[in-house]
C-alpha positions in Angstrom: -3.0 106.0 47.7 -1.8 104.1 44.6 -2.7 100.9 44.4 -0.4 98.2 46.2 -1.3 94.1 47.3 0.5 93.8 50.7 1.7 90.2 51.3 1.9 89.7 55.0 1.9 86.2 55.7 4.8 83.3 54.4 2.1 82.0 51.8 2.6 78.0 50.6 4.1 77.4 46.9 0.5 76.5 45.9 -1.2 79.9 46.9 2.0 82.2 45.6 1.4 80.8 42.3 -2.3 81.1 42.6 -2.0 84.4 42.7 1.0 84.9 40.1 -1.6 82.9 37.8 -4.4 85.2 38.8 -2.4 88.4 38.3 -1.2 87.1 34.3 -5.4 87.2 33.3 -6.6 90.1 31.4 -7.7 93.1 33.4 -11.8 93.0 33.5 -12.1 96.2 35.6 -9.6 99.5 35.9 -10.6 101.9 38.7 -7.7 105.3 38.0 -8.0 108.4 40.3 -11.6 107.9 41.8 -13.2 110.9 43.4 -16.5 111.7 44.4 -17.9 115.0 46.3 -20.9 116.0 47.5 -22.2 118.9 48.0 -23.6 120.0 51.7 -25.0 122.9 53.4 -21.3 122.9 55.6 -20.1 122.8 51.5 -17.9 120.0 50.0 -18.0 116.6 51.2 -15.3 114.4 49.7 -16.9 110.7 49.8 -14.3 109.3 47.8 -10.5 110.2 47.3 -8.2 108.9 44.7 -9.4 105.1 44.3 -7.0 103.0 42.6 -7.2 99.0 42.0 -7.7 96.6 39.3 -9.6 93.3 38.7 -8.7 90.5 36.5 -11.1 88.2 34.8 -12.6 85.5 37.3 -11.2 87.0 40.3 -12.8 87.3 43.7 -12.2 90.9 45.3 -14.3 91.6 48.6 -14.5 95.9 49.1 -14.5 96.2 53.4 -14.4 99.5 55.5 -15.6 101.1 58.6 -18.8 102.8 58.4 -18.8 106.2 56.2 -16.1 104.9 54.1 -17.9 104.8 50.4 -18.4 101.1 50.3 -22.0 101.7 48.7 -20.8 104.8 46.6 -17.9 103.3 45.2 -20.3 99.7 44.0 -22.8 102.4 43.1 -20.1 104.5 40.9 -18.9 101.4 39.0 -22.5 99.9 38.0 -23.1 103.3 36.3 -26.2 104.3 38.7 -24.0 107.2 40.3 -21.6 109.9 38.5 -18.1 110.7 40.2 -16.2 114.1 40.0 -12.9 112.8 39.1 -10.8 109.9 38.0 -12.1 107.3 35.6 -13.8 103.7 35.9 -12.8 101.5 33.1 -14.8 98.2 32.0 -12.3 96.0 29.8 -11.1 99.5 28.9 -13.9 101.3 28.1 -15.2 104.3 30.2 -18.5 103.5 32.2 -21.0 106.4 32.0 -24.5 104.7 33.0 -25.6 100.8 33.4 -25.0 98.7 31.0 -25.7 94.8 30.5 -21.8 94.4 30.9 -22.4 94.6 34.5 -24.7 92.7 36.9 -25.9 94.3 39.7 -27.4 92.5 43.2 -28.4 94.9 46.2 -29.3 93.5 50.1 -33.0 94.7 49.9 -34.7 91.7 47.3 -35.2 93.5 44.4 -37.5 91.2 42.5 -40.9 92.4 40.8 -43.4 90.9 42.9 -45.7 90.1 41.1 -44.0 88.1 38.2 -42.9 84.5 39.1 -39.0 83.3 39.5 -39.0 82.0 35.7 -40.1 85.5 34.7 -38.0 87.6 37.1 -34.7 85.9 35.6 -35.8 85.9 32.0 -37.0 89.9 32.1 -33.5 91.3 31.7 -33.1 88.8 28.4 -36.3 90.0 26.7 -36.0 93.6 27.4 -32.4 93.0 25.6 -34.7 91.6 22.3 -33.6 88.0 23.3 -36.4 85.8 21.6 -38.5 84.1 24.1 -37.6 80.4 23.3 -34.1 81.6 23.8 -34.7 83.2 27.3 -37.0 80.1 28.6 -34.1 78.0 27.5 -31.4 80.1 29.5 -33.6 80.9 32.0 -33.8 77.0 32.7 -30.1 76.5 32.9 -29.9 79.9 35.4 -32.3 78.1 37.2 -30.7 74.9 37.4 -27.3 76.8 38.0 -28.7 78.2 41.5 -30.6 75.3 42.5 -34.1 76.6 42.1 -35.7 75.0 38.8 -38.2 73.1 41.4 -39.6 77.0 42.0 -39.6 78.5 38.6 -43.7 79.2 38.8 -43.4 80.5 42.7 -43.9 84.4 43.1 -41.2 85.8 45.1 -43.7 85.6 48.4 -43.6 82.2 48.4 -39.7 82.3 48.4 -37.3 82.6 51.8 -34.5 85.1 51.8 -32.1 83.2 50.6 -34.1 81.7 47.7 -35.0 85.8 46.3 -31.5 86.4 46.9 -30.7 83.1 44.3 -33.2 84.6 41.6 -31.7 87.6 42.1 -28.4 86.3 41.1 -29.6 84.4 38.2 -31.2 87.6 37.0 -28.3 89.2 37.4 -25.7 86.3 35.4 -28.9 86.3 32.8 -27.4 88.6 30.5 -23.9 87.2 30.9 -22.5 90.4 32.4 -18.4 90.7 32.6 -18.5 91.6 35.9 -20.9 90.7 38.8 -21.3 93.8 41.4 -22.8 92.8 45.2 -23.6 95.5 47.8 -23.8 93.2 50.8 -25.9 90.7 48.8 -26.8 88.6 52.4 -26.5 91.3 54.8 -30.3 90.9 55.6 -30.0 87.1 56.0 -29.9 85.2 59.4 -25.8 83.5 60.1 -27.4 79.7 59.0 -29.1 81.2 55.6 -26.2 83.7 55.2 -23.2 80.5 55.4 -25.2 78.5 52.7 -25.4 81.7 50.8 -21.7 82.1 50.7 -21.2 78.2 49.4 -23.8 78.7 46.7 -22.1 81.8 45.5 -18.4 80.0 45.5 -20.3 76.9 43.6 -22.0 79.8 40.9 -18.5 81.9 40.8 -16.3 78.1 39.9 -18.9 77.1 37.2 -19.0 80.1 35.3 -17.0 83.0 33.6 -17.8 85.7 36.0 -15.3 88.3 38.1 -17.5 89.1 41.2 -17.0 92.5 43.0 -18.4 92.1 46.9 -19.2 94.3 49.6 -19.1 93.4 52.7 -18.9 94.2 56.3 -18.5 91.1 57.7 -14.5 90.1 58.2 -15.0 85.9 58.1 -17.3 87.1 54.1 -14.7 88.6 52.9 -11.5 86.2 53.6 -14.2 83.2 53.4 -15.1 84.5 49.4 -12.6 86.6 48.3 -9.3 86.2 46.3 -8.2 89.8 47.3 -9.5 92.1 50.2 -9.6 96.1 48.9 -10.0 97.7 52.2 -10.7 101.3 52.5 -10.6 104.1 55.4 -13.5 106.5 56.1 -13.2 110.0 56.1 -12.7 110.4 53.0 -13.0 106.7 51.4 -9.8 105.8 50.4 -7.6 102.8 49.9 -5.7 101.2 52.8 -4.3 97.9 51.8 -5.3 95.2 49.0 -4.5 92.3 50.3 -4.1 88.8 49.1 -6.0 86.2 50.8 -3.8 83.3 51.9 -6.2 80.5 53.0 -6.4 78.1 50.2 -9.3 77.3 47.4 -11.5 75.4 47.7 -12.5 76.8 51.0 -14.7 75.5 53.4 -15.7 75.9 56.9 -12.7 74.3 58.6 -10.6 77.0 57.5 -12.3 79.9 60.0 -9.9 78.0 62.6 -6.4 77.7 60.2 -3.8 79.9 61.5 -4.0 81.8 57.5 -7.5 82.9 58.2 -6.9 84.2 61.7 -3.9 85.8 60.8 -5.6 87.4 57.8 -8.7 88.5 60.1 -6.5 90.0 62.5 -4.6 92.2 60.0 -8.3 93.8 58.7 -8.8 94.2 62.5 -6.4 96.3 62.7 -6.6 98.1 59.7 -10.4 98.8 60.6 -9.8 99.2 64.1 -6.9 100.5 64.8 -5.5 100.1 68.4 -6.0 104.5 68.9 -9.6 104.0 67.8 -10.4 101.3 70.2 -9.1 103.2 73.0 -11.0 106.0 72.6 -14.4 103.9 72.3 -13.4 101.9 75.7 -13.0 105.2 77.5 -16.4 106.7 75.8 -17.7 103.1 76.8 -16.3 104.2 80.8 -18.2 107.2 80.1 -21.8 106.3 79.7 -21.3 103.4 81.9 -21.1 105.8 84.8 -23.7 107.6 83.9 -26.3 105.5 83.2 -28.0 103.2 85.4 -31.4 102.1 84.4 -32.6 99.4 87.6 -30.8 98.5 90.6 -29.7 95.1 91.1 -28.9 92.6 93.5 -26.3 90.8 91.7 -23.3 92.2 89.9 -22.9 91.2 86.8 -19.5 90.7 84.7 
């Protein structure tokens, strides 16, 4: 499928012209034809088919899907750390081959090196790039700063919560001023409090600096709470569904989950994810296994 933005809801003046603005920035990121295969022991397995989409400079785009769908292969594919079989990935027109400093990179597992401290975790991307130290303790202090974290700077990542290594890992990431910030369900592991001041910090980072932020996801309230757009693909192979523009107006906030845009915009990725066949035929596998299974007797029924 070609790439298309689907417009379902009557969107106010203010958000039809944020997204004519958005649309008029230069293209950061060119995704033509997209394929990846693998090979199996049944032969051929196509993991990707045909991914088309673009991303302009500072935007917001969330990446959603059911399970199997290539979320993790297509992030994977566009930071250079995996190959595809067909189609091309293009970073502010240039092909993308391998990693490159152009593109920052932050995974769910915490990915810091243990045993050097926050200061040193952020400013190891600057010096392996031949960035004099003075200069990389001096942006490393302003990273810091950005993320709320300068009070930690000598803490090893031990001594840091979830949500903290998750911070460093994002400053190490912006370090080398990439053009594009890639995140494979950065706060997946996180509990829902930790995860919700995650997604604010983020929002804070993304308005303060010049950075376009890829995001997987597989949570539905992440992706319209972040994201400008919403690329949401189908499994089997992956492949594009919808993009769809996010209606509920910036800056968001918490109060929005309940606006009629978000719930509207929620229920269309519902069914787009879960579409009303599918559901059926897990309620009657549900049936199934309830009548089957029965692991104590009871005296009281339970709803």
């Amino acid at each position: 499928m070609s790439e298309s933005t689907v417009s379902y809801l009557d969107q106010s003046d203010a958000v039809r012209a944020r997204f004519d603005k958005l649309k008029q920035r230069e293209v950061i990121l060119e995704v033509k034809g997209l394929g990846k295969t693998y090979d199996s022991h049944q032969g051929p397995v196509t993991a990707l088919d045909n991914i088309n989409f673009k991303t302009h400079r500072r935007e917001f785009v969330c990446v959603i899907g059911p399970s199997g769908c290539g979320k993790s292969t297509l992030i994977r594919i566009l930071a250079g750390l995996e190959s595809h079989n067909a189609g091309e990935v293009l970073l502010d027109g240039r092909p993308v081959n391998g990693p490159g400093r152009d593109r920052g990179m932050v995974f769910q597992g915490y990915t810091l090196f243990p045993w050097l401290t926050v200061k040193k975790n952020v400013m190891f991307g600057m010096e392996m790039n031949d960035a004099g130290r003075n200069e990389a303790e001096s942006q490393t202090r302003q990273w810091l700063e950005l993320v709320g974290l300068s009070k930690f700077a000598d803490a090893y990542p031990h001594q840091l919560s979830g949500g903290m290594k998750q911070r460093v890992a994002i400053a190490r990431a912006l370090a080398n001023q990439p053009r594009i910030l890639l995140m494979d369900e950065p706060f997946g592991a996180l509990d829902a409090q930790t995860r919700a001041k995650m997604q604010n910090h983020l929002l804070e980072i993304w308005k303060n600096i010049d950075i376009t932020i890829l995001f997987i996801t597989h949570d539905l309230d992440e992706a319209i709470f972040l994201a400008d757009r919403i690329l949401v693909l189908k499994a089997h192979p992956g492949a594009v569904q919808e993009l769809i523009e996010v209606p509920v107006p910036r800056p968001r906030s918490a109060m929005q989950i309940a606006s009629p845009e978000f719930q509207a915009t929620k229920a269309r990725l519902e069914a787009l994810i879960h579409p009303p066949s599918a559901q059926a035929e897990h309620s009657e596998d549900d049936d199934v296994m309830l009548n089957v299974i029965r692991l104590t007797d009871v005296s009281d029924n339970v709803e």
